[in-house]
C-alpha positions in Angstrom: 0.0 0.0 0.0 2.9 2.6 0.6 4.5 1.2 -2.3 0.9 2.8 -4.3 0.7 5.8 -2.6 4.5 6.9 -3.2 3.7 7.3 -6.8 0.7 9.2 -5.9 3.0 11.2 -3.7 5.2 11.7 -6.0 2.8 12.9 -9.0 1.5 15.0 -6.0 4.9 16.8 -5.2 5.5 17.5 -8.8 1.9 19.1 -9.0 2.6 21.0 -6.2 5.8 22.3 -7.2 4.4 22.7 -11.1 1.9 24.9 -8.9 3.9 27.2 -7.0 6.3 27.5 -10.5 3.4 29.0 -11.9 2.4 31.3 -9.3 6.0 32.5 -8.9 5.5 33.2 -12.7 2.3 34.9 -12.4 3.6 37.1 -9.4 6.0 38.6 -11.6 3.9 39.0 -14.6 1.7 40.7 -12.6 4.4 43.0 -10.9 6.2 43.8 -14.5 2.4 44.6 -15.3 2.3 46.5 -12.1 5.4 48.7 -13.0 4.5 48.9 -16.4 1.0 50.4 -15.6 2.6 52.3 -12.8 5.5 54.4 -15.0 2.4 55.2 -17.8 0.1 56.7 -14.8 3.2 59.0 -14.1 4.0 60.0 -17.6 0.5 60.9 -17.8 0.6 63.2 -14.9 4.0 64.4 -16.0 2.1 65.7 -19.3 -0.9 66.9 -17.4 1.4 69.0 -15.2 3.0 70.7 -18.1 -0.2 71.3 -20.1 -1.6 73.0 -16.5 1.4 75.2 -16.9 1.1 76.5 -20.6 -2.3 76.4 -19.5 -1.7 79.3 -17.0 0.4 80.6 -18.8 -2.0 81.0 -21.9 -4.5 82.7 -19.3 -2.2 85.1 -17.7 -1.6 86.4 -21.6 -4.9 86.4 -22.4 -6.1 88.3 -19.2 -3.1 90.8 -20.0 -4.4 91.1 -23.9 -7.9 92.3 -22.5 -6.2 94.5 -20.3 -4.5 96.0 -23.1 -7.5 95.7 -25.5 -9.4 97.8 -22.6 -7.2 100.5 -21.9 -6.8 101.2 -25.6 -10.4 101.6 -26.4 -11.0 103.7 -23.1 -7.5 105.5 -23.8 -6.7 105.1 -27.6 -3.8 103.1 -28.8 -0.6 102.6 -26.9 2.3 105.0 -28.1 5.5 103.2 -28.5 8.8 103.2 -30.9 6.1 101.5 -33.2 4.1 104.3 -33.0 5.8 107.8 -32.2 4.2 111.5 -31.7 5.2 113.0 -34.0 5.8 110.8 -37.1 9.3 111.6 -39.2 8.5 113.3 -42.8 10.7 111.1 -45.2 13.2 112.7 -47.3 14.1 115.3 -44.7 17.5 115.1 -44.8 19.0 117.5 -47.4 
């Protein structure tokens, strides 16, 4: 009867250890996975960071253009080097 139940043992053990092969496996499928799904989460943050920032960034110029935009058309137009007082006459020079 022990002779019997050795074999049975033995296909047993090898199931066993087939078994725990495979979930050694699995575990580190599932950590590569893990890592994997892990470094894509923070590129994605990464990118969503710096589209926040030229995001901002887009505002604040806006916010300043309709600051401009206003003051001109309660003031007139900005005077600059664009735009001097009292415009050169060309051909002055002789």
């Amino acid at each position: 009867m022990l002779f019997r139940d050795r074999r049975v043992h033995t296909r047993t053990a090898r199931l066993m250890e087939t078994e725990a092969r495979m979930s050694r496996e699995a575990w580190g499928r599932s950590m590569n996975a893990s890592d994997l799904a892990r470094a894509e989460v923070m590129s994605l943050c990464t990118t969503v960071l710096a589209q926040q920032s030229e995001i901002r960034e887009l505002h604040a110029v806006d916010r300043m253009r309709q600051t401009m935009t206003e003051f001109e058309r309660q003031h007139g137009p900005a005077k600059g080097l664009a735009q001097p007082d009292a415009p050169e006459e060309a051909g002055s020079s002789s």
